[in-house]
RODO-2510 file (C-alpha; in nm, 4 decimals, decimal comma):
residues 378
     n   res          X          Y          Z
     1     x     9,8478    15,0210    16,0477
     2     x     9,6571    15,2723    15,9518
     3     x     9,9547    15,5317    16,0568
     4     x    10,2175    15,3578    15,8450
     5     x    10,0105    15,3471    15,5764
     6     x    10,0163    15,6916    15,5230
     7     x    10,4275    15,7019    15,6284
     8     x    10,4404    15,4643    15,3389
     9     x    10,2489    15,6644    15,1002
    10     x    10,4356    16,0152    15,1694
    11     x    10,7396    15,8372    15,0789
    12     x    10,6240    15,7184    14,7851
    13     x    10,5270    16,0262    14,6898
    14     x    10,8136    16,2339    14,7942
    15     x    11,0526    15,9845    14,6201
    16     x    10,8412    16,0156    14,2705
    17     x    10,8212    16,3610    14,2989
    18     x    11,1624    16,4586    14,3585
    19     x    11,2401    16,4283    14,0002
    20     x    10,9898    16,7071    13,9159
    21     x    11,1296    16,9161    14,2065
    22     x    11,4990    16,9181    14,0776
    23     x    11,3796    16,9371    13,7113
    24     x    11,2244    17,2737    13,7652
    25     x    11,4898    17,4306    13,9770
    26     x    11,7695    17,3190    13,7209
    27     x    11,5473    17,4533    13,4575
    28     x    11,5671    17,7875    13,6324
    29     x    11,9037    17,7808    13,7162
    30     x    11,9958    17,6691    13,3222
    31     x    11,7681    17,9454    13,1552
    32     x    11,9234    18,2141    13,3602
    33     x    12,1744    18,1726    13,0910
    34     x    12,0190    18,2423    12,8248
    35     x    11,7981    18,5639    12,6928
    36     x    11,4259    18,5733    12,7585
    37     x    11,3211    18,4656    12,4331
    38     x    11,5585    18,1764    12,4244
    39     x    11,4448    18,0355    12,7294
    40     x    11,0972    18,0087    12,5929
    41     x    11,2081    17,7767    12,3403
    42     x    11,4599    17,6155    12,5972
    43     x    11,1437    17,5236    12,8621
    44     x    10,8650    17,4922    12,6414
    45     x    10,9027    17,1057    12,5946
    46     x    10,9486    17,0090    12,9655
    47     x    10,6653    17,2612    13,0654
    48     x    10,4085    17,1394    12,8176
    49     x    10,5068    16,7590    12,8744
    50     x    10,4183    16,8086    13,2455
    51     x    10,0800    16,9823    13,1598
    52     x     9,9753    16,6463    12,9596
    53     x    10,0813    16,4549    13,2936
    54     x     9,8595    16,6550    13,5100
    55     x     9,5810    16,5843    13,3205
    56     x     9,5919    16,1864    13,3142
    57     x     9,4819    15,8709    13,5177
    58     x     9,1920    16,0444    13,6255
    59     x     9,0253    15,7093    13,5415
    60     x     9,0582    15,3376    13,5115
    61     x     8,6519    15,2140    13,4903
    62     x     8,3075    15,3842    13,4329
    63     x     8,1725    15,1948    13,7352
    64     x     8,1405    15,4472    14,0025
    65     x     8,1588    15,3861    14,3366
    66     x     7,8591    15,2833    14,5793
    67     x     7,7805    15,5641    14,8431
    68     x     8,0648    15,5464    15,0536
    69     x     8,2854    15,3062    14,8459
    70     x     8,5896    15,4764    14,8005
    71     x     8,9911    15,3978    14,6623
    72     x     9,3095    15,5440    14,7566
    73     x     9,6173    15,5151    14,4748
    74     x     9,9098    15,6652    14,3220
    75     x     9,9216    15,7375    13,9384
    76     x    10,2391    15,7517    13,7260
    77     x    10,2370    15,9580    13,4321
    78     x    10,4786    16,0289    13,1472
    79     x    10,4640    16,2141    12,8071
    80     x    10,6520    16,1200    12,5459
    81     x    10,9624    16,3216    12,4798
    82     x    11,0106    16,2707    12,0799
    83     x    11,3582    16,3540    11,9011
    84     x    11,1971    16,6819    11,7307
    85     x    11,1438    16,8456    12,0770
    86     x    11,5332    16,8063    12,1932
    87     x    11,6575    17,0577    11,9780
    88     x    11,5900    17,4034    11,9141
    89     x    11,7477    17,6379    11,6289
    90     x    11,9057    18,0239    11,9184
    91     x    12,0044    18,2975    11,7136
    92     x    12,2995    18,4062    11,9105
    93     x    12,3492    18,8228    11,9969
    94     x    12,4407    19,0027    11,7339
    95     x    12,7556    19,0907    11,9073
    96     x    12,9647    18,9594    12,2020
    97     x    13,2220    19,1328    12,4681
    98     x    13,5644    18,9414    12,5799
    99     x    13,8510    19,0607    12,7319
   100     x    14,0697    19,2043    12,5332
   101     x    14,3784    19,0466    12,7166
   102     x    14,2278    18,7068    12,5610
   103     x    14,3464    18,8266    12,2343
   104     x    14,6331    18,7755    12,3063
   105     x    14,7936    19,1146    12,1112
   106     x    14,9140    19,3938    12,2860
   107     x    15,0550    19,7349    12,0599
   108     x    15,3769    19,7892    11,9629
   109     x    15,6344    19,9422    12,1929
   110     x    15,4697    20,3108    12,2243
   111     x    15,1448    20,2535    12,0644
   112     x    14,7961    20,3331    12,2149
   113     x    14,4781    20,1617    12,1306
   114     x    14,2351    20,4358    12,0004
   115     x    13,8528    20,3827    11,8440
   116     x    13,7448    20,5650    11,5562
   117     x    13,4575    20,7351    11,5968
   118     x    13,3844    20,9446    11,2816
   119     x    13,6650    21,1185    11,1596
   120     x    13,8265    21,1220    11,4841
   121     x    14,0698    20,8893    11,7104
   122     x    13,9434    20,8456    12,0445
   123     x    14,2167    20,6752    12,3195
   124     x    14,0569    20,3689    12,4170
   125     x    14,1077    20,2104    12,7651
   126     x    13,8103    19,9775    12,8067
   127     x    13,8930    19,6356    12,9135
   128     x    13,6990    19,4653    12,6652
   129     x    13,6321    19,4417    12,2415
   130     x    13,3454    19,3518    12,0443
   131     x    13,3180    19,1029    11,8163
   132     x    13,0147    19,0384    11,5956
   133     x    12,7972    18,7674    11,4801
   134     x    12,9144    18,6625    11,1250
   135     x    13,2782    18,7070    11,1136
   136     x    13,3456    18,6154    11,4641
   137     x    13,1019    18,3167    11,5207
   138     x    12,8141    18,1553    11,3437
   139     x    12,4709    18,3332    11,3341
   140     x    12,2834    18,0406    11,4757
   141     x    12,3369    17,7239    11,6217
   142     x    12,1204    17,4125    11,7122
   143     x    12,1171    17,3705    12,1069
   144     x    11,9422    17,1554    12,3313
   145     x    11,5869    17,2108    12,5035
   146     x    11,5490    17,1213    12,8421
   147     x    11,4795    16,7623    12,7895
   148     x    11,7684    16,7067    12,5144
   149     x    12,0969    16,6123    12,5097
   150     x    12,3093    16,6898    12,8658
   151     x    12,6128    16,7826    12,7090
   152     x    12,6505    17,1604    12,6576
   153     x    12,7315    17,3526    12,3735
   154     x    13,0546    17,5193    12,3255
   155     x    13,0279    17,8341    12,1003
   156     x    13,4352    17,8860    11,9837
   157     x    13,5470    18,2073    11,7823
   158     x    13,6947    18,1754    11,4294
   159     x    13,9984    18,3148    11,2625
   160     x    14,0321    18,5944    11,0769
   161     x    13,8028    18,7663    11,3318
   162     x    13,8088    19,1401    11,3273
   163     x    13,7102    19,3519    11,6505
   164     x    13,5919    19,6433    11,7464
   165     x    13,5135    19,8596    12,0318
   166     x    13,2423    19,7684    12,3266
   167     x    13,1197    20,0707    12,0945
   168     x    13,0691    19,8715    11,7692
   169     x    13,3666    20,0928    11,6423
   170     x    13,7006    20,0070    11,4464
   171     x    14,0141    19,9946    11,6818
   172     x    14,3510    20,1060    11,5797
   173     x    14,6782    20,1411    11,7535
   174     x    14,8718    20,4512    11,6899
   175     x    15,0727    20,7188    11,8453
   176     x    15,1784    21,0781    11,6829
   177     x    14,8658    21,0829    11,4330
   178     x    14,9669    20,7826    11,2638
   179     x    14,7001    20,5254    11,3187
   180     x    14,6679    20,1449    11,2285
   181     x    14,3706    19,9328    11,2459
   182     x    14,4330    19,6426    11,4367
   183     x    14,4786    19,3130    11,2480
   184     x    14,2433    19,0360    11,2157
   185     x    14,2625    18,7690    11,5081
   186     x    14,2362    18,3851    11,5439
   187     x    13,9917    18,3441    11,8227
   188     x    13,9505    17,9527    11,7305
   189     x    14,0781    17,8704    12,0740
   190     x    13,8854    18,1178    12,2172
   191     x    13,5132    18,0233    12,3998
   192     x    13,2192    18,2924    12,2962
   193     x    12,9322    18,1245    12,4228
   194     x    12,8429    17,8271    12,6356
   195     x    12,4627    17,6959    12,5610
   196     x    12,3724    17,5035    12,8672
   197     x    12,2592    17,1771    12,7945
   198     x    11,9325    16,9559    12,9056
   199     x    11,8166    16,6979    13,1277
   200     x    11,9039    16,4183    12,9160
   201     x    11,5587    16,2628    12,9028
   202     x    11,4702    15,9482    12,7472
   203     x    11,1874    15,8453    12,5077
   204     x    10,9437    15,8142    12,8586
   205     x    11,0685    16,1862    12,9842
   206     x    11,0721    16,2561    13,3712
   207     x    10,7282    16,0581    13,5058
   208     x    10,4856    16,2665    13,7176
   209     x    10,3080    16,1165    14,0119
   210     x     9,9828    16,2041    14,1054
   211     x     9,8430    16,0523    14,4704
   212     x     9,4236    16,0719    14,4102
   213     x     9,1219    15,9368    14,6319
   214     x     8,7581    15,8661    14,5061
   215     x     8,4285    15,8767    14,6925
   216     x     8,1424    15,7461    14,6135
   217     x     7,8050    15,9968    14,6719
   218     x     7,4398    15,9614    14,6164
   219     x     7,2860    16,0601    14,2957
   220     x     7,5281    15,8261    14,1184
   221     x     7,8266    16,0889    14,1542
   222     x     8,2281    16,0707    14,2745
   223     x     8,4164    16,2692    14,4123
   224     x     8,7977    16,2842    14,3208
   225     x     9,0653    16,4349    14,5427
   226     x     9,4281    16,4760    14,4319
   227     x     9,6327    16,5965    14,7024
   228     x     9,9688    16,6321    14,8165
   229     x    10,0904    16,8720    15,1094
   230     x    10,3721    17,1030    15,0963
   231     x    10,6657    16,8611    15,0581
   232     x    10,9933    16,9370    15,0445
   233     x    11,3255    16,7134    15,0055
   234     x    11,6591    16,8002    15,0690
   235     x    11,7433    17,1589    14,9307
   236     x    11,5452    17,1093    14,5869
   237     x    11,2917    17,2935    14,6550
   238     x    10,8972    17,2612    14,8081
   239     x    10,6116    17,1210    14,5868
   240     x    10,2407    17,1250    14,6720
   241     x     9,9384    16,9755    14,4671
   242     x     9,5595    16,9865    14,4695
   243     x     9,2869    16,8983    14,2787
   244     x     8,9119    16,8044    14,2624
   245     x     8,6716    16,6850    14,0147
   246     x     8,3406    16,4861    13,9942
   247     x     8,2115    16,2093    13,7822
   248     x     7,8888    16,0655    13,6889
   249     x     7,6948    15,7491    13,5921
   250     x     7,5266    15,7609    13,2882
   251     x     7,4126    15,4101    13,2288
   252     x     7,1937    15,4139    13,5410
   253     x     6,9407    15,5620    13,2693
   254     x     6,9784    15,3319    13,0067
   255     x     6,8151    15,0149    13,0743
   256     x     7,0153    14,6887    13,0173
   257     x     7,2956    14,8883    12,9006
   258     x     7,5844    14,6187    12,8529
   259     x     7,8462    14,8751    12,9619
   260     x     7,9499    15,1250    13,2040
   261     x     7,9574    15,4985    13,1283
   262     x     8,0537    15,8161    13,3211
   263     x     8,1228    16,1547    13,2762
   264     x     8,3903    16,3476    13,4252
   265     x     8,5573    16,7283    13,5424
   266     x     8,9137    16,7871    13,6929
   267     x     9,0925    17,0791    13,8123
   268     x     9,4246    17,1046    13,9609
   269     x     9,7022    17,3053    14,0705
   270     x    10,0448    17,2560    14,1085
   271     x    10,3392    17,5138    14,2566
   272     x    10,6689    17,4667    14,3147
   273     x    10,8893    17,6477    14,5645
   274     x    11,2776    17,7162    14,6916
   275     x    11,3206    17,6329    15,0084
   276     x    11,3108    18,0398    15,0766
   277     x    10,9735    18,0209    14,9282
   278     x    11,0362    18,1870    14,6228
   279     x    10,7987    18,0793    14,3604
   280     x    10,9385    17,8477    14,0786
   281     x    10,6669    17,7075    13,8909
   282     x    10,2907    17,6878    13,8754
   283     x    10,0957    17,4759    13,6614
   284     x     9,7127    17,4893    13,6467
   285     x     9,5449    17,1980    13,4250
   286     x     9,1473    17,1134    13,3639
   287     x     8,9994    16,8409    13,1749
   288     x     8,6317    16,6977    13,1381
   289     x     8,5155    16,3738    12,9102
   290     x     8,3392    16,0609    12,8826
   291     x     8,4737    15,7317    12,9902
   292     x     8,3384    15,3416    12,8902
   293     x     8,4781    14,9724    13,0302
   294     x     8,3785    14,6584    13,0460
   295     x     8,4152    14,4293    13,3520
   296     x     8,5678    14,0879    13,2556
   297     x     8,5860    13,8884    13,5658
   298     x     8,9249    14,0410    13,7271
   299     x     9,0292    14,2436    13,4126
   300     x     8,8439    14,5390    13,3362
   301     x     8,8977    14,7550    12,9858
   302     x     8,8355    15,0798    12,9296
   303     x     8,8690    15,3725    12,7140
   304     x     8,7623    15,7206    12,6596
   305     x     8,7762    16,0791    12,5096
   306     x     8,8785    16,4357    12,6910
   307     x     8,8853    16,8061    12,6333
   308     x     9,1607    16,9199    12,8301
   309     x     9,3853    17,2492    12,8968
   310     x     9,7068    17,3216    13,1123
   311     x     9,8952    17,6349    13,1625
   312     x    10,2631    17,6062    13,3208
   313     x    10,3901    17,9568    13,4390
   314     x    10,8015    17,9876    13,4991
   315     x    10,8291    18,2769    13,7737
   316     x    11,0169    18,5732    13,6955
   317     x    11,3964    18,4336    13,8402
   318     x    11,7221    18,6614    13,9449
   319     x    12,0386    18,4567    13,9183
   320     x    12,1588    18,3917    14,3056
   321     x    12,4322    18,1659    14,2736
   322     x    12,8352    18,2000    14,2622
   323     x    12,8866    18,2178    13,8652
   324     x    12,9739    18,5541    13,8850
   325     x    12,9225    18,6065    13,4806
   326     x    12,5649    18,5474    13,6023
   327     x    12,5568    18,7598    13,9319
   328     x    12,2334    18,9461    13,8890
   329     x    12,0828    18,8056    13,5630
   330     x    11,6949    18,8513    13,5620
   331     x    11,4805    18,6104    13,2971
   332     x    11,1491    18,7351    13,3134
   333     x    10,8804    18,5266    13,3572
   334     x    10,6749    18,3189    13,1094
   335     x    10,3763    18,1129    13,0482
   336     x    10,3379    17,7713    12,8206
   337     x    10,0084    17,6086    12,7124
   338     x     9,9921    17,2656    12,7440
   339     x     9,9883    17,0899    12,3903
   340     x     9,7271    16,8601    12,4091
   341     x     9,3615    17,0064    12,3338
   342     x     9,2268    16,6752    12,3358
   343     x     9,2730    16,2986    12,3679
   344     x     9,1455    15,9318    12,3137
   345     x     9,2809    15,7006    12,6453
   346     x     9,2782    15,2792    12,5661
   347     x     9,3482    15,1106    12,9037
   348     x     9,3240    14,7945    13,1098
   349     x     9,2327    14,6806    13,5026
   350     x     9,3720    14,4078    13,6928
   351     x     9,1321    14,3949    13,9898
   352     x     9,2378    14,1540    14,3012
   353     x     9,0599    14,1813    14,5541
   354     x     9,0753    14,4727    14,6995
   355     x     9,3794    14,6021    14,5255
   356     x     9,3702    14,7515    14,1545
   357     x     9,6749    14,7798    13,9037
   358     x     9,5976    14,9748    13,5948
   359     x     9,7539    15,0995    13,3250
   360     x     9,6392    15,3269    13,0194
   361     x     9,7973    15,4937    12,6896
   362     x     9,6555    15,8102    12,5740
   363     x     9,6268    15,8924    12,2075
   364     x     9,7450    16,2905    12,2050
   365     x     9,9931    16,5609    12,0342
   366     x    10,2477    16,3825    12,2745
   367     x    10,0636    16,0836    12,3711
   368     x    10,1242    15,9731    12,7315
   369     x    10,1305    15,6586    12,9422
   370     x     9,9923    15,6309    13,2427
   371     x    10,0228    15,3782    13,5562
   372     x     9,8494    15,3675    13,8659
   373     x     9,7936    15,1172    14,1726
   374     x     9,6045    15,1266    14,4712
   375     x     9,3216    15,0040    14,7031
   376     x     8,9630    14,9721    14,6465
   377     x     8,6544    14,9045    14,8168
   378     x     8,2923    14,9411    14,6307
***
């Protein structure tokens, strides 16, 4: 029993988690398309979300444990993805190289493509023209973050575009020292750019689950363990998680107090792998507060204030896959800070027997909901 209850709860776990394990290797493989500093506004809302996540359920009552009592559960948690944080203004490069073969011009019978460079008229043989930001596309466009809209966006040239060497200068076709600058093109049907687009997340996001175990200790103290072994699925990648914290009973020196109280401190880690171990993601998170509830029969309520932090780091990533536009494209590596400084948590316990259902919604920057079930025994 005791065997297939652990079978059952790796599952669980793996099956939950899998979301967050192809989430953050998409979200490298999408940013390798895009500069450093766009990628920072691409990832920020996915990376801060799952900061917030880390640091919730740590609770569902202010009664602590007896010595030895103990509970085993899973805990579900999701911040909310609002409509603000699926867009993001990219100022695209200031200029762009294409083929020249897509412009579909070639010279005249016995004319040469030359460059102007000063004064003089250089032959020009480069397979490729520049064409710049302005005349040739727009400046700017709105694109989707990581946890907007899946569909991607499609950058196309204009008309009237004028273009230039990979050298930023004018090209003219001539022969014999007579030299004429090349006419303006339509590149409407031509494709610039290609944003990559998101994950398509809903209003709940991608939820995070979090397996954690309490023991009770003398002194009036828990323990809390969140723990999850090196797990890997398919080819997504390998995720590991660990944590520890402590709590403590207050009202056990306030006489007749008509309510429980408890203080607590978390710390976890997450990382993320590829299956050839390089590293994806790490997230570190901490959080310490004060927790009441009330024990009504089978229902228990409860609520409660944190201080919190969480840092998410993308690893530095090198583009290994068969786009070969993208063959050897670095993105350095970056670092978010969760959002949330701080929260208020409202909740409610449904306590049979030995098993416990809970759910809580936390008051935040990007408030979250959390679930959780498991077993229990005082």
């Amino acid at each position: 029993m005791k065997s297939y209850f652990r079978i059952t709860m790796a599952f669980i776990c793996v099956l939950t988690l899998v979301g967050s394990i192809a989430s953050a290797q998409d979200l490298q493989q999408q940013i390798s398309k895009l500069g450093s500093s766009a990628a920072v506004s691409y990832a920020s809302p996915f990376l801060t979300r799952l900061g917030n996540d880390l640091n919730s359920g740590t609770y569902y009552t202010a009664d602590l444990h007896d010595i030895l009592g103990f509970d085993i559960g899973l805990k579900f948690a999701t911040s909310k993805v609002s409509d603000v944080d699926k867009t993001y203004s990219l100022n695209l490069p200031a200029t762009i190289n294409i083929d020249k073969s897509s412009l579909g011009y070639a010279p005249p019978s016995g004319l040469s493509l030359y460059e102007k460079v000063g004064n003089n008229y250089v032959s020009y043989t480069n397979n490729q023209v520049q064409v710049k930001s302005g005349n040739a596309y727009a400046a700017s466009i709105t694109a989707p973050t990581v946890v907007g809209d899946k569909n991607t966006v499609i950058v196309k040239g204009r008309s009237g575009t004028t273009v230039y060497s990979v050298n930023g200068n004018p090209l003219y076709a001539g022969a014999g020292g007579v030299y004429t600058q090349l006419p303006n093109f339509d590149l409407s049907n031509n494709t610039l750019f290609i944003h990559p687009g998101g994950l398509g997340l809903g209003a709940l996001g991608v939820p995070s689950a979090m397996p954690q175990f309490n023991l009770g200790l003398p002194f009036g103290l828990e323990f809390m363990l969140r723990y999850l072994p090196t797990t890997s699925y398919q080819d997504y990648g390998k995720l590991n998680l660990m944590g520890f914290g402590l709590r403590y009973s207050i009202d056990q020196w306030i006489p007749l107090c008509p309510v429980d109280i408890a203080v607590h401190f978390m710390t976890q880690k997450l990382t993320v792998k590829s299956m050839s171990d390089q590293d994806i993601l790490t997230g570190k998170a901490t959080a310490y507060g004060i927790e009441v509830s009330k024990k009504l029969l089978i229902l228990t309520l409860y609520g409660g204030f944190q201080l919190e932090s969480s840092t998410l780091t993308l690893a530095d990533y090198t583009y290994a896959g068969s786009d070969p536009t993208l063959q050897g494209v670095t993105i350095n590596g970056f670092e978010v800070k969760g959002s949330d400084k701080s929260r208020f948590t409202v909740g409610a316990r449904l306590l049979l027997y030995v098993i416990n259902i809970h759910a809580d919604y936390s008051f935040a920057t990007y408030p979250v909901l959390t679930l959780g079930a498991g077993i229990t025994f005082r």
